[in-house]
VEXFI-139449 format. One record per residue (C-alpha): residue number from 1; x, y, z. Coordinates in steps of 0.001 Angstrom, whole numbers, always signed. Example, Ala and Ser with C-alpha at 12.3 -4.5 7.8 and 13.67 -1.06 7.14 Angstrom:
% VEXFI-139449
<rec resi="1" u="+12300" v="-4500" w="+7800"/>
<rec resi="2" u="+13670" v="-1060" w="+7140"/>
//
This chain:
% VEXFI-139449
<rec resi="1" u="-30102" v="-3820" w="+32387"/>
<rec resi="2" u="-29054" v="-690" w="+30615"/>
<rec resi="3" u="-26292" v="-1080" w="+27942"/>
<rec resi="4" u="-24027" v="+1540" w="+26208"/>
<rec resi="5" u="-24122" v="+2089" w="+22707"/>
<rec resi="6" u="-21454" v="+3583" w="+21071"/>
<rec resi="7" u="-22161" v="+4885" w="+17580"/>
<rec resi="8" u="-18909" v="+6095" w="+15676"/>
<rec resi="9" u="-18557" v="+7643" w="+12309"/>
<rec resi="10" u="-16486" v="+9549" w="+9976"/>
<rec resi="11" u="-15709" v="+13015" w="+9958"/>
<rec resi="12" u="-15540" v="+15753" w="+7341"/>
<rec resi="13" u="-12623" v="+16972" w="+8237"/>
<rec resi="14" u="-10029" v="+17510" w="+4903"/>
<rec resi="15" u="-8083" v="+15898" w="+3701"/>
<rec resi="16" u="-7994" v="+13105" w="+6213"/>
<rec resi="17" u="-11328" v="+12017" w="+7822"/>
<rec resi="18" u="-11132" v="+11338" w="+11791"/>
<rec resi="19" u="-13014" v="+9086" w="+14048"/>
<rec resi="20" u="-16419" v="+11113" w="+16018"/>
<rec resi="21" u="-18582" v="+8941" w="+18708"/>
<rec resi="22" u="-21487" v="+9410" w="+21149"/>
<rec resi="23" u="-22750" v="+6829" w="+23627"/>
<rec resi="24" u="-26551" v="+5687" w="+23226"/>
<rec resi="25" u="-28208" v="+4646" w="+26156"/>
<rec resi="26" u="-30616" v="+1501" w="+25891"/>
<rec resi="27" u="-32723" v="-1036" w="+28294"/>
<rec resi="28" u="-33266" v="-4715" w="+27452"/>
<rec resi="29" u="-30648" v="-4043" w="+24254"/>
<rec resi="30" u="-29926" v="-7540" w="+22821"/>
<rec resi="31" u="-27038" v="-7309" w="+21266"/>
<rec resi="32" u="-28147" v="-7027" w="+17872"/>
<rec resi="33" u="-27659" v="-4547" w="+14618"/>
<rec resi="34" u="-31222" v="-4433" w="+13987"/>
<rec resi="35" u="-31636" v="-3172" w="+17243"/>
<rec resi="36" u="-30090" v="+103" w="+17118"/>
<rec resi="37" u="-31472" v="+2840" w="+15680"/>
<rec resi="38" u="-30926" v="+5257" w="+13140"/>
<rec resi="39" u="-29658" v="+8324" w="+15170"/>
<rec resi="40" u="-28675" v="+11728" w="+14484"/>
<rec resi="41" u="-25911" v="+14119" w="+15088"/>
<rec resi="42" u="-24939" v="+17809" w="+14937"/>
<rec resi="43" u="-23199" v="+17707" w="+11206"/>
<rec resi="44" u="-22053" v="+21799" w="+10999"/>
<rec resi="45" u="-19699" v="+20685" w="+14043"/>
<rec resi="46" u="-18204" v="+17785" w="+12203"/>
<rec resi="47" u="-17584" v="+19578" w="+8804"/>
<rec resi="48" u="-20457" v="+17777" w="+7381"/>
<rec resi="49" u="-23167" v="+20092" w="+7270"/>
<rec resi="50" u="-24788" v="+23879" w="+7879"/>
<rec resi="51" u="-25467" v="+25454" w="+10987"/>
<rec resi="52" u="-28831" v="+26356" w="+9217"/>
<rec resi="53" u="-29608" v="+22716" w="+8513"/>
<rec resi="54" u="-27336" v="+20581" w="+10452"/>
<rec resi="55" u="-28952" v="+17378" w="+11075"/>
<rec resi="56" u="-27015" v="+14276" w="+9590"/>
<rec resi="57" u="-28155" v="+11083" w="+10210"/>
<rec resi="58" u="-26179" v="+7846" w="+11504"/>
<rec resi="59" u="-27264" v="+4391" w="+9701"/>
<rec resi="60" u="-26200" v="+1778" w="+11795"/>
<rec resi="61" u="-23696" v="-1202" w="+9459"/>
<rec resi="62" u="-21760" v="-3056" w="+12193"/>
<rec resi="63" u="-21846" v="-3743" w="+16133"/>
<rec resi="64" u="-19116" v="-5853" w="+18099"/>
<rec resi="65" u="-18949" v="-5416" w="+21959"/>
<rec resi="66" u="-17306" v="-2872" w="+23315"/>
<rec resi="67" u="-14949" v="-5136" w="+25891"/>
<rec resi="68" u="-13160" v="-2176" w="+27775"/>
<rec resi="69" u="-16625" v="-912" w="+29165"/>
<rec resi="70" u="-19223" v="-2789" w="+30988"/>
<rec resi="71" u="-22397" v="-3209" w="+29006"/>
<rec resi="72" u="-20982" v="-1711" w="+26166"/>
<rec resi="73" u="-21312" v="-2396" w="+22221"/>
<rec resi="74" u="-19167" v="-213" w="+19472"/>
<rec resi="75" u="-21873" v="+698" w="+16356"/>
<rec resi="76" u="-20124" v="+1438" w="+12950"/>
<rec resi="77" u="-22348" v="+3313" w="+11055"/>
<rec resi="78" u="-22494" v="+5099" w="+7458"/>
<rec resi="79" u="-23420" v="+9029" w="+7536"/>
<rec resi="80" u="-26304" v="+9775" w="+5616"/>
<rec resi="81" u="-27904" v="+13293" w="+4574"/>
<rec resi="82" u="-31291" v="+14382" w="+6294"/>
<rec resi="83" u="-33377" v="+13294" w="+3541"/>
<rec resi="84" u="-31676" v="+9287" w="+3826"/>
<rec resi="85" u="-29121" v="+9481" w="+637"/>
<rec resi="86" u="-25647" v="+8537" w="+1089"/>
<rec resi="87" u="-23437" v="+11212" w="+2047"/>
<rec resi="88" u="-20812" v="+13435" w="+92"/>
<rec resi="89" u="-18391" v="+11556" w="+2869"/>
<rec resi="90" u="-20011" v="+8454" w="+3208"/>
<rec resi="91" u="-16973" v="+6023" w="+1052"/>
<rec resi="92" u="-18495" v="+2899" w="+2243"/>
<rec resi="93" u="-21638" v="+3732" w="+313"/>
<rec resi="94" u="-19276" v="+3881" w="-3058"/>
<rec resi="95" u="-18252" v="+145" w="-2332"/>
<rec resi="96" u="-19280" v="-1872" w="-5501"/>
<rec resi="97" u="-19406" v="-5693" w="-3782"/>
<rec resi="98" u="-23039" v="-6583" w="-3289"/>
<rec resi="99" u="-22260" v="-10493" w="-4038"/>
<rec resi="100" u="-18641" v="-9764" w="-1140"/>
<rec resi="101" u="-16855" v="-11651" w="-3631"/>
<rec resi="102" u="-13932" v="-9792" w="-3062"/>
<rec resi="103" u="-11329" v="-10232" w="+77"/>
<rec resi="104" u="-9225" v="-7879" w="+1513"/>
<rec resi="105" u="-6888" v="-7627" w="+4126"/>
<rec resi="106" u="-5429" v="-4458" w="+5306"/>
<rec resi="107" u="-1656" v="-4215" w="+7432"/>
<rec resi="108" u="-2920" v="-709" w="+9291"/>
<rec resi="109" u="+631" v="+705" w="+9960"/>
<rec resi="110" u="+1015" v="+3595" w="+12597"/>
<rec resi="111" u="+3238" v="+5775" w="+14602"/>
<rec resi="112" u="+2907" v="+5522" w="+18547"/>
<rec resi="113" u="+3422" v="+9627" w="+19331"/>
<rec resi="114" u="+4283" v="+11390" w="+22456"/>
<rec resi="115" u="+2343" v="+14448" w="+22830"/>
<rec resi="116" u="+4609" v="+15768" w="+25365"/>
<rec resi="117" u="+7870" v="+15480" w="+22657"/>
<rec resi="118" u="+6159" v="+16114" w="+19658"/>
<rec resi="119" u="+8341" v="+12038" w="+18576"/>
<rec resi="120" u="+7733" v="+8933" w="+18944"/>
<rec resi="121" u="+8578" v="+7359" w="+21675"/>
<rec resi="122" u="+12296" v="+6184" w="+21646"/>
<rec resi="123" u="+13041" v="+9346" w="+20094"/>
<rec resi="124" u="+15448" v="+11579" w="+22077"/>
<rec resi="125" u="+14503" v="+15083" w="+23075"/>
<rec resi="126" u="+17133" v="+16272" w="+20563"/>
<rec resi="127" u="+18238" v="+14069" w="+17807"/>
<rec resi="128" u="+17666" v="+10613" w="+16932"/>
<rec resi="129" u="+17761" v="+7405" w="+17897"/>
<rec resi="130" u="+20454" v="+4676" w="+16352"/>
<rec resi="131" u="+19181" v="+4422" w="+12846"/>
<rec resi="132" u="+16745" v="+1469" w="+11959"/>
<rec resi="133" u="+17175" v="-1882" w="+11476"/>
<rec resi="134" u="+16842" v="-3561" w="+15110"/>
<rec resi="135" u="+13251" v="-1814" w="+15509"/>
<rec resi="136" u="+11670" v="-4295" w="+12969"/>
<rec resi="137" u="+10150" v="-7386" w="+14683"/>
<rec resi="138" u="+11904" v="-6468" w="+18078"/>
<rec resi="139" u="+12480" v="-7456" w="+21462"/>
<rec resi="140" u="+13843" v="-5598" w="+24249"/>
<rec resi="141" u="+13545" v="-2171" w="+25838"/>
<rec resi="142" u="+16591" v="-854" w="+23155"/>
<rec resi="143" u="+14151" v="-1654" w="+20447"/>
<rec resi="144" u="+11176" v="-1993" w="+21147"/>
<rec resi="145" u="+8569" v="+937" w="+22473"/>
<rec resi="146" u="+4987" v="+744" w="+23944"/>
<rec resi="147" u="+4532" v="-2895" w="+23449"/>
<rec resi="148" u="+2149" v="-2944" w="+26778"/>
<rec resi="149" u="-424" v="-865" w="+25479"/>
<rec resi="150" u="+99" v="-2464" w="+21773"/>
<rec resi="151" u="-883" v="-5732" w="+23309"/>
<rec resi="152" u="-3863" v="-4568" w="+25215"/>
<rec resi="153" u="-5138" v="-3166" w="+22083"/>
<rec resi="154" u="-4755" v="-6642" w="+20383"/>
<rec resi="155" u="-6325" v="-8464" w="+23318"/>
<rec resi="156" u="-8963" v="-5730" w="+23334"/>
<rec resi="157" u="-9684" v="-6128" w="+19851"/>
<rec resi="158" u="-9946" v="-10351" w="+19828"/>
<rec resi="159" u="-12157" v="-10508" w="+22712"/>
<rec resi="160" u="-14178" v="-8001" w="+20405"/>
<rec resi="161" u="-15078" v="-10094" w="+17625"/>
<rec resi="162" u="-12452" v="-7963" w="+15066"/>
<rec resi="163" u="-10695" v="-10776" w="+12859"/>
<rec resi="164" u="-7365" v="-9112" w="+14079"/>
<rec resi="165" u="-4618" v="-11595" w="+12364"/>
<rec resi="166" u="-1218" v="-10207" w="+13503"/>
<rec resi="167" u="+297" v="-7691" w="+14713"/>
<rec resi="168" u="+4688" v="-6321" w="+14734"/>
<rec resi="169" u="+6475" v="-3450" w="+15487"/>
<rec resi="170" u="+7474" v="-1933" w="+12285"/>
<rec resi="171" u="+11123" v="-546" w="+10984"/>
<rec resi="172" u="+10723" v="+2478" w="+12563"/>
<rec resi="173" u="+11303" v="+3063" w="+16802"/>
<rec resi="174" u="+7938" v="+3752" w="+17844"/>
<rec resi="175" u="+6009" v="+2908" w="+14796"/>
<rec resi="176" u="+3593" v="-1083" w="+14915"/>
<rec resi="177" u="+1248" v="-2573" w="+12549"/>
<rec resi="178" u="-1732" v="-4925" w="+12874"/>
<rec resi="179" u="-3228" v="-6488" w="+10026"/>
<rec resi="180" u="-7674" v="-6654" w="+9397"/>
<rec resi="181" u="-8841" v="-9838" w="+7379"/>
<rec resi="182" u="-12766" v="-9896" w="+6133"/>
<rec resi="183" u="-14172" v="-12121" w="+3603"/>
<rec resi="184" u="-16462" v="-8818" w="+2342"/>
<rec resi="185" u="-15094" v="-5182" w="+1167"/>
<rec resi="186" u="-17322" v="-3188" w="+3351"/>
<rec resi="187" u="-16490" v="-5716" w="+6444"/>
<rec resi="188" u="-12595" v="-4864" w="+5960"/>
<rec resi="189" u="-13528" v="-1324" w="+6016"/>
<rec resi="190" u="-15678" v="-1744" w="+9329"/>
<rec resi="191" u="-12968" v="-3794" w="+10866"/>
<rec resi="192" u="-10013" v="-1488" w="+10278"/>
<rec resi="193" u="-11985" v="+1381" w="+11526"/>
<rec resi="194" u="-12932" v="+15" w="+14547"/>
<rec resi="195" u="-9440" v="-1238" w="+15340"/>
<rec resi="196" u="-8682" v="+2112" w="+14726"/>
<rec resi="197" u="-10801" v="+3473" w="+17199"/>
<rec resi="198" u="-10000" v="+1315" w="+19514"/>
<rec resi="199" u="-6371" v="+1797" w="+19330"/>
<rec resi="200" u="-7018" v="+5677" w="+19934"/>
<rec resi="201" u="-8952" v="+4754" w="+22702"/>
<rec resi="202" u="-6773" v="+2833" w="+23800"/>
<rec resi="203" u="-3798" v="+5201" w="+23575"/>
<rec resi="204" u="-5653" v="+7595" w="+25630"/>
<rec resi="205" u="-4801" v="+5513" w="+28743"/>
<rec resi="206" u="-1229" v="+5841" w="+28561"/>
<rec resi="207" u="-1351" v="+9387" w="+27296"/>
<rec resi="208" u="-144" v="+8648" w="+23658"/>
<rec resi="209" u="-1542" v="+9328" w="+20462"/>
<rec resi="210" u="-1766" v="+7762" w="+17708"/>
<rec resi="211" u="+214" v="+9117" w="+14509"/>
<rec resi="212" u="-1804" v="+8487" w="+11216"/>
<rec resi="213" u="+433" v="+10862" w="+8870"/>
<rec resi="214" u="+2381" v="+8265" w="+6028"/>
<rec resi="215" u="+5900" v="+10167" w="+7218"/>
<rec resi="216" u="+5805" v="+12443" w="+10417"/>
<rec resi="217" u="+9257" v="+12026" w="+10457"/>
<rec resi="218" u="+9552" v="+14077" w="+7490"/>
<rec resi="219" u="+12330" v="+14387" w="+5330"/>
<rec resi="220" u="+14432" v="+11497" w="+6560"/>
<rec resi="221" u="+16009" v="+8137" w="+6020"/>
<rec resi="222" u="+13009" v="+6772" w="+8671"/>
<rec resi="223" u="+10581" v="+4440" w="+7152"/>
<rec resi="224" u="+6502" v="+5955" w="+6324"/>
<rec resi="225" u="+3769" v="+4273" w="+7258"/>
<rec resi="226" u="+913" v="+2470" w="+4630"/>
<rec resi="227" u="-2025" v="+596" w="+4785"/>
<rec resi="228" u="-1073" v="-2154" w="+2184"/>
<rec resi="229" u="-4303" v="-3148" w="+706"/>
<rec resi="230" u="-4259" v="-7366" w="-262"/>
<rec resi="231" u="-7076" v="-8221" w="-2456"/>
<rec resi="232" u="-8391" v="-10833" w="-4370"/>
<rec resi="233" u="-11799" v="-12189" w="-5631"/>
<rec resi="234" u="-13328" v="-15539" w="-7134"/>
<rec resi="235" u="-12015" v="-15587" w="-10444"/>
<rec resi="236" u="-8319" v="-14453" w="-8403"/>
<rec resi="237" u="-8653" v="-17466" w="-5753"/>
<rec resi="238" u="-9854" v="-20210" w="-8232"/>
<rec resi="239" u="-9045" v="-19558" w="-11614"/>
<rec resi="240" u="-5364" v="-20438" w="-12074"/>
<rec resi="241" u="-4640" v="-18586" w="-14795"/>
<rec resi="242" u="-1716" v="-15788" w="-14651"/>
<rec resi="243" u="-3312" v="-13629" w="-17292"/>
<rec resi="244" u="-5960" v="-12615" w="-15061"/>
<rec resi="245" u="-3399" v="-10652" w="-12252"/>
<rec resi="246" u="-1654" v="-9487" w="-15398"/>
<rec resi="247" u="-5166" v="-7856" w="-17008"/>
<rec resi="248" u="-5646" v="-6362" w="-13011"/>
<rec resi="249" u="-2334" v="-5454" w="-12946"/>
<rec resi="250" u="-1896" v="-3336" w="-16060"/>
<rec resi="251" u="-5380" v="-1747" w="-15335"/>
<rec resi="252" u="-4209" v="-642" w="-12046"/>
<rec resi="253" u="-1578" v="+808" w="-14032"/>
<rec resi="254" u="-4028" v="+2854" w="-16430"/>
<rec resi="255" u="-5582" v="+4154" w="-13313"/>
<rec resi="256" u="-3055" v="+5455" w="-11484"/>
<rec resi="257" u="-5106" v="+8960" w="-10751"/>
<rec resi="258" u="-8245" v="+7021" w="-9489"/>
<rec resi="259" u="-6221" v="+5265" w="-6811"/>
<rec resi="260" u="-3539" v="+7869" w="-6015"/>
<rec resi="261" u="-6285" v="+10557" w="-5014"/>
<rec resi="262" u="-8175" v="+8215" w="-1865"/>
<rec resi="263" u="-4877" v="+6406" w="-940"/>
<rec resi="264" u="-4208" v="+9310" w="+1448"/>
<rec resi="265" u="-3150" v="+12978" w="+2135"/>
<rec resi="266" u="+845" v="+13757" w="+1787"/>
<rec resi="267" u="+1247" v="+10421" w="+438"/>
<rec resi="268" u="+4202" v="+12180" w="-2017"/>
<rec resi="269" u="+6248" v="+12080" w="+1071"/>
<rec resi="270" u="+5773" v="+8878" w="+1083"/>
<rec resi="271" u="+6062" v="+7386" w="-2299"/>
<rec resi="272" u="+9207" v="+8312" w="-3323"/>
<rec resi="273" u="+10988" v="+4981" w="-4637"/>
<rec resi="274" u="+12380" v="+4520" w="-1302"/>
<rec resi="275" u="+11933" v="+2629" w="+1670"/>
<rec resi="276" u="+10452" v="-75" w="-7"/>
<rec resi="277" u="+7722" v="+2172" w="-2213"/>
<rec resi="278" u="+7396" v="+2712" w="-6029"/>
<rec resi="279" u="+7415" v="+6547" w="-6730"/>
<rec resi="280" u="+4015" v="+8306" w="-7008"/>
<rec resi="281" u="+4448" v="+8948" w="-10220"/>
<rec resi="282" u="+4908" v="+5585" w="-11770"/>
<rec resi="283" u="+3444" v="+2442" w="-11360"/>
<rec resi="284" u="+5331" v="-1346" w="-11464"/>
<rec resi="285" u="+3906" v="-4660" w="-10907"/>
<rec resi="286" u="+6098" v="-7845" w="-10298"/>
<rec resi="287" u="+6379" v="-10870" w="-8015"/>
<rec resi="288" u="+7767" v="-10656" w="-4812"/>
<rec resi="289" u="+8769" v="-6923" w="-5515"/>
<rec resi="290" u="+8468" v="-4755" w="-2082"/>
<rec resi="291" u="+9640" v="-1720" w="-4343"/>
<rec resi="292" u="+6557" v="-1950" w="-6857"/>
<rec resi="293" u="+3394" v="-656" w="-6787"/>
<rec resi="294" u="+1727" v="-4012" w="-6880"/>
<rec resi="295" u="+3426" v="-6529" w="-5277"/>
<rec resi="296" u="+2416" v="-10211" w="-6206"/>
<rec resi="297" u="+3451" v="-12498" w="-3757"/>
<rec resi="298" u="+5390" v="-15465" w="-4197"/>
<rec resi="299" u="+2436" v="-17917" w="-2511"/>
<rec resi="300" u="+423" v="-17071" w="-5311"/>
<rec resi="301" u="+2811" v="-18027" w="-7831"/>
<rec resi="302" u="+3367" v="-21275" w="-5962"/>
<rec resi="303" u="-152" v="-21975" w="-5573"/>
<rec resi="304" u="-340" v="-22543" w="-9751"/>
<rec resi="305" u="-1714" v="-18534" w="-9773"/>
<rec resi="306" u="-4217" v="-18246" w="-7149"/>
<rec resi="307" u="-4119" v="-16161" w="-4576"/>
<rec resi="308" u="-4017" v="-11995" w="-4016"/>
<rec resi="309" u="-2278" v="-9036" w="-5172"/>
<rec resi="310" u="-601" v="-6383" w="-2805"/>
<rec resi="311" u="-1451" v="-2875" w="-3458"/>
<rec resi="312" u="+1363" v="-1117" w="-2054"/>
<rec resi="313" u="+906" v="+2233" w="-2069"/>
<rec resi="314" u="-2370" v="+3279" w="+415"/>
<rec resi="315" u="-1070" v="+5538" w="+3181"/>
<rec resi="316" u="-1626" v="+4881" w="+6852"/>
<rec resi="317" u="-4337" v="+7781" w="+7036"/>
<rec resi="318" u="-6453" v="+6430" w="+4297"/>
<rec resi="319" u="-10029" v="+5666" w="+4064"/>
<rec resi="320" u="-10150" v="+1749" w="+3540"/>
<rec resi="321" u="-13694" v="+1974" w="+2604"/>
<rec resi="322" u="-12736" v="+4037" w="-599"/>
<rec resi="323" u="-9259" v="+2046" w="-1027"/>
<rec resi="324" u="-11614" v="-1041" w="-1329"/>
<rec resi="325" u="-13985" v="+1110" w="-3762"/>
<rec resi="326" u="-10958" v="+2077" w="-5674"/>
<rec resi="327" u="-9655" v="-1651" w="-5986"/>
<rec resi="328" u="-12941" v="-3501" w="-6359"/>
<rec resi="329" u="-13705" v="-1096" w="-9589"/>
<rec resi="330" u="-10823" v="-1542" w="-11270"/>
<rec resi="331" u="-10511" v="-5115" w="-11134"/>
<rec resi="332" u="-14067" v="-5104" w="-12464"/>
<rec resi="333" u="-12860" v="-3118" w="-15567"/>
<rec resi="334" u="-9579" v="-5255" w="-15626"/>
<rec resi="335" u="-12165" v="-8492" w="-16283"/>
<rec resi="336" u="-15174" v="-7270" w="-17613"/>
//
């Protein structure tokens, strides 16, 4: 039996990276990452390299099945240069968790978007539609838009493997969310991509696409979209002591630069103190505080001060490899 290998990377297209595959053809493939190859790829037509020396090389990091096509697997892999070294886009490379003591969950926020309008869907030709507030958490063909293909893409991403954990429509008509939960930083990274893929695969089928930009919508009183980052590590689970998320807290807040410049392109439109988002600017921490940068949430309060933080303020279009590379270094400074 043949099987179909689908090997997908990241771009180098600036500022916001986009999703490139090819399918790889194997016989007697077992199902396994150490089967697949490294492979190569044409890098001067990805932004990634010179037409005069444009091989870039694909090292295979993650398979799950590919369960919308028969005999089919989905390969993450990391981009490396032609003589093996990490490349100048490679962000998963940067990831400092050897020991995957640190957790992270991602709630991957996006805009359903009608090609043919140039809107989401919901949104008139001309106009808009009633302002939000029934969109969040809805029911009902008023409120709620594209729900058939969001479910498929849930049901495509269980059956494979992804630890999907949720998924809502968002305040926004026409914008959802699912969340990614790994117990490793590069896993969380892997995971989120390839629900992203999926999800513009996915989209393809009922000729939508899928709206990464943090506020499409521009100027307006209509919600962004982020990719709120929800971290924690050993000493965070286990110690019980609130002066730990206050030392991570405060160095988050010495760092704003470091985070601000990977948590996504035109995230100033974003970021702007409202619709529940600290300005880009500043920085706040507090509990239960949906307007801070860092949110703490109230279960790890309750839980005698173990538990996660909330980073707020990643955009929708960002990298979660380098959000998690961000995140995991400064909570190493925080407690070294």
């Amino acid at each position: 039996m043949k099987s179909k290998l689908e090997y997908i990377w990241l771009d180098g297209d600036v500022p916001t990276q986009g999703l490139r595959s090819k399918t790889m053809v194997r016989s007697d493939f077992g199902g396994t990452l150490e089967e697949c190859p490294m492979w190569s790829f044409d890098g001067s037509s990805t932004g990634q390299a010179e037409g005069g020396d444009s091989d870039c090389l694909l090292k295979p990091v993650c398979i799950i099945p590919d369960p919308d096509r028969a005999n089919g697997y989905l390969v993450m892999t990391e981009v490396l240069s032609a003589d093996g070294t990490p490349h100048s886009t490679n962000s998963r490379a940067k990831i400092d968790d050897d020991d995957e003591d640190f957790w992270f969950g991602f709630e991957q926020e996006y805009f359903l978007w009608d090609p043919d309008t140039n809107l989401p869907p919901g949104f008139p030709h001309a106009g808009y539609p009633r302002p939000q507030g029934p969109y969040y958490c809805s029911v009902g063909a008023r409120n709620a838009y594209g729900r058939a293909m969001v479910d498929e893409h849930l049901d495509l991403c269980l059956e494979a493997g992804l630890n999907v954990e949720g998924i809502n429509a968002e305040v926004a008509a026409g914008q959802w969310e699912f969340q990614v939960f790994a117990k490793s930083a590069a896993r969380a990274g892997d995971e989120t991509w390839l629900g992203r893929y999926l999800l513009e695969r996915t989209a393809e089928k009922y000729g939508m696409a899928i709206e990464w930009h943090p506020k499409p919508l521009g100027d307006t009183d209509w919600n962004g979209s982020g990719m709120h980052a929800n971290f924690s590590n050993g000493l965070m689970r286990d110690s019980g002591d609130q002066d730990v998320f206050t030392k991570i807290c405060e160095e988050f807040g010495k760092n704003i630069e470091r985070h601000i410049s990977v948590y996504g392109a035109h995230n100033d439109q974003r970021l702007t103190g409202k619709h529940e988002t600290q300005s880009i600017d500043a920085f706040s921490y507090g509990v239960s505080d949906r307007g801070a940068s860092i949110r703490i949430p109230i279960g790890t309060v309750e839980d005698g001060w173990k538990g996660r933080l909330e980073d707020r303020r990643p955009a929708s279009n960002a990298c979660p490899y380098a959000v998690a590379a961000a995140i995991v270094k400064t909570t190493k400074e925080a407690l070294a």
